[in-house]
C-alpha positions in Angstrom: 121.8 -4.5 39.4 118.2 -4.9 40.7 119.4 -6.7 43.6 121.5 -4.0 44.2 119.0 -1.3 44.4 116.9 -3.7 47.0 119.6 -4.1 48.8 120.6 0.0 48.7 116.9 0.4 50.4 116.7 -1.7 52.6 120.4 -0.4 53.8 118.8 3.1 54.3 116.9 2.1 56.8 113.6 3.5 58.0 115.7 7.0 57.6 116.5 6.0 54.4 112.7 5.3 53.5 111.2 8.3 55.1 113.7 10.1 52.7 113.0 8.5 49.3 108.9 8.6 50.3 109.0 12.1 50.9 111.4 12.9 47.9 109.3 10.9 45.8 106.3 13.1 46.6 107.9 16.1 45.7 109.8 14.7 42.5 109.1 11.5 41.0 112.9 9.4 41.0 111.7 6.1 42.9 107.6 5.2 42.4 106.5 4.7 46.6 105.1 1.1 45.2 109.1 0.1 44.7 110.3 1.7 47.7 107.1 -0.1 49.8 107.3 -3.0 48.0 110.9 -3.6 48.8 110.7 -2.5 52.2 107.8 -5.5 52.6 110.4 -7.8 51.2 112.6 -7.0 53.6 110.3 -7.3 56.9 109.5 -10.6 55.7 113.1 -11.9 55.8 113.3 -10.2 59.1 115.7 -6.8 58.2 112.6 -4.1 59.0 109.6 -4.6 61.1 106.4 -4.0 59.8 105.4 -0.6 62.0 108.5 1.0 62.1 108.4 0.5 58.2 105.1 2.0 58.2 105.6 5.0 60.3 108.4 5.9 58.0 106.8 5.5 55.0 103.6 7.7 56.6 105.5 10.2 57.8 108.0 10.2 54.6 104.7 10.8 52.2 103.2 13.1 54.5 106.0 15.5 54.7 106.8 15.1 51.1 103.1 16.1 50.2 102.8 18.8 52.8 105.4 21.1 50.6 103.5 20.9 47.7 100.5 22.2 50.1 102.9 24.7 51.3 103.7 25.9 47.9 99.9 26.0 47.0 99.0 27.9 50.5 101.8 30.4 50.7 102.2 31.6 47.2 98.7 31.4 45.5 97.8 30.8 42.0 99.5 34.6 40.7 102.8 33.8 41.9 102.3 29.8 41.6 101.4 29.8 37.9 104.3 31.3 36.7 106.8 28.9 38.5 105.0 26.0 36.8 105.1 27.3 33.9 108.5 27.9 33.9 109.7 24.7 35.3 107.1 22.3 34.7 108.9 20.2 32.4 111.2 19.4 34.9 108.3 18.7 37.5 106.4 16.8 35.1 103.4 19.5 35.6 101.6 21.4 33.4 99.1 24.5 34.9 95.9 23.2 33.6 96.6 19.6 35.6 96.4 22.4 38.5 93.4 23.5 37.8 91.7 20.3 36.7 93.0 19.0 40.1 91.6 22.2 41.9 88.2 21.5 40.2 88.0 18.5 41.5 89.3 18.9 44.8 86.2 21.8 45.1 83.2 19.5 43.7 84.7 16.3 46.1 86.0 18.1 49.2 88.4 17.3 51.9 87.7 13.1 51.6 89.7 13.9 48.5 92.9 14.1 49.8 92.1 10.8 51.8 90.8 9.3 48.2 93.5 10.5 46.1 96.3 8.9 48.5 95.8 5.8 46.1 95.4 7.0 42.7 99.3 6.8 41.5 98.6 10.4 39.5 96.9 12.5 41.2 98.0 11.4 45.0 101.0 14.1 44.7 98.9 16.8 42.4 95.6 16.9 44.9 98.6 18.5 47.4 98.6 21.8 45.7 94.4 22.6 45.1 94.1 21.7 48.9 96.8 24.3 49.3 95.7 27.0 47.0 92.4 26.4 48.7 93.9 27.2 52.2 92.8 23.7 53.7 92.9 24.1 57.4 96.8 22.6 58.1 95.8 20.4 60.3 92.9 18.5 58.1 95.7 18.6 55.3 97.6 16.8 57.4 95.4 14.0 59.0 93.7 12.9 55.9 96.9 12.8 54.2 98.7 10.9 56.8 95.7 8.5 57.1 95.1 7.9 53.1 99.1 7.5 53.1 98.9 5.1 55.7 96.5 2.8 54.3 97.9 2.9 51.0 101.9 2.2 52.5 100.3 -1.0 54.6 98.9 -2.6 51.2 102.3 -2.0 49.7 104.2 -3.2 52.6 101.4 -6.7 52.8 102.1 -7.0 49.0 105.7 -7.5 49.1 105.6 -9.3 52.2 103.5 -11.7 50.3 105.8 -12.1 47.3 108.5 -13.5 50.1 106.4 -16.2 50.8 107.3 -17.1 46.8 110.9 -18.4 48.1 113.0 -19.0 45.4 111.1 -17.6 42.3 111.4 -14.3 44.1 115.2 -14.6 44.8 115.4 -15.4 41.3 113.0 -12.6 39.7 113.2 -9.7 42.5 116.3 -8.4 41.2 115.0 -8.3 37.2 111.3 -7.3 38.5 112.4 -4.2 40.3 115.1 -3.1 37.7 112.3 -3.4 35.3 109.7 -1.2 37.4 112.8 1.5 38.0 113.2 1.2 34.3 110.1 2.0 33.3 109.8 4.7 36.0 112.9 6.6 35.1 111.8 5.9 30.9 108.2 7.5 31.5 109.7 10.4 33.7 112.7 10.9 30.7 109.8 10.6 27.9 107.6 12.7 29.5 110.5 15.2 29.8 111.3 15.2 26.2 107.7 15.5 24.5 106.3 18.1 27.6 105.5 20.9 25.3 104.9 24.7 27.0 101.6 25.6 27.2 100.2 28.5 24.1 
């Protein structure tokens, strides 16, 4: 089965990545570190290249975060608020990680969207304060391709240098990814089922 899933990325191709990178940005089904990670397996056995990989994965993320920025710019916190409200269970988002976000984003400033690009909770949520803040588009952009990009190399390097493993990583890829989907899908399902609406 986790063999399987490997082997379902790396069939997608660097369309396939840039897909599941920017769905993952928008909705959490695959964590980036597992679609990265796998990809970097697969340029070490010589199925990807390591820039095409990366430009996929860059631009994936990047579009993926740019329509929560979107969301943030166009509607505003009065007509923003009530959609998360409403279907924030779903999203896995409450409104006062919005505004704890937006705090932050105003004391820290733009490097924030660079920063945040490795923090695995708050790289997708920093999207929608830069948004609501009306970010230029074009900063928005550049640090988040840039913070994505650095972030995407170190998870492509990691999983290239779990190749050089052999045979203990034939052996425990498989088991170590199903595991990491596991515990992905089990967090987002758990987080689903005890996500309370806010008083």
């Amino acid at each position: 089965m986790g063999q399987w899933i490997i082997e379902l990325i790396g069939r997608g191709g660097y369309w396939g990545i840039a897909f599941l990178m920017a769905l993952e940005n928008v909705f959490p089904p695959i964590p980036s570190e597992l679609i990265m990670g796998v990809g970097g397996l697969n340029v070490a056995r010589g199925t990807m290249a390591f820039w095409p990989l990366l430009a996929a994965g860059t631009i994936g993320s990047t579009l993926g975060n740019y329509v929560w920025f979107l969301a943030g710019d166009r509607l505003g916190y009065a007509r923003l608020q009530p959609f998360v409200r409403r279907w924030g269970r779903w999203l896995t988002l409450e409104w006062r990680d919005v505004e704890r976000a937006a705090a932050f984003f105003r004391r820290h400033g733009e490097w924030i969207v660079f920063g945040l690009r490795f923090s695995p909770l708050l790289r997708t949520m920093v999207s929608l304060p830069a948004g609501l803040a009306h970010m230029k588009h074009w900063k928005f952009l550049v640090f988040t391709f840039a913070g994505a990009a650095v972030w995407n190399a170190l998870l492509i390097k990691g999983g290239h240098l779990l190749a050089n493993y052999g045979e203990a990583v034939n052996r425990w890829a498989g088991p170590v990814v199903l595991g990491f989907l596991t515990l992905a899908v089990g967090g987002y399902v758990l987080r689903v089922l005890t996500w309370k609406p806010e008083g």
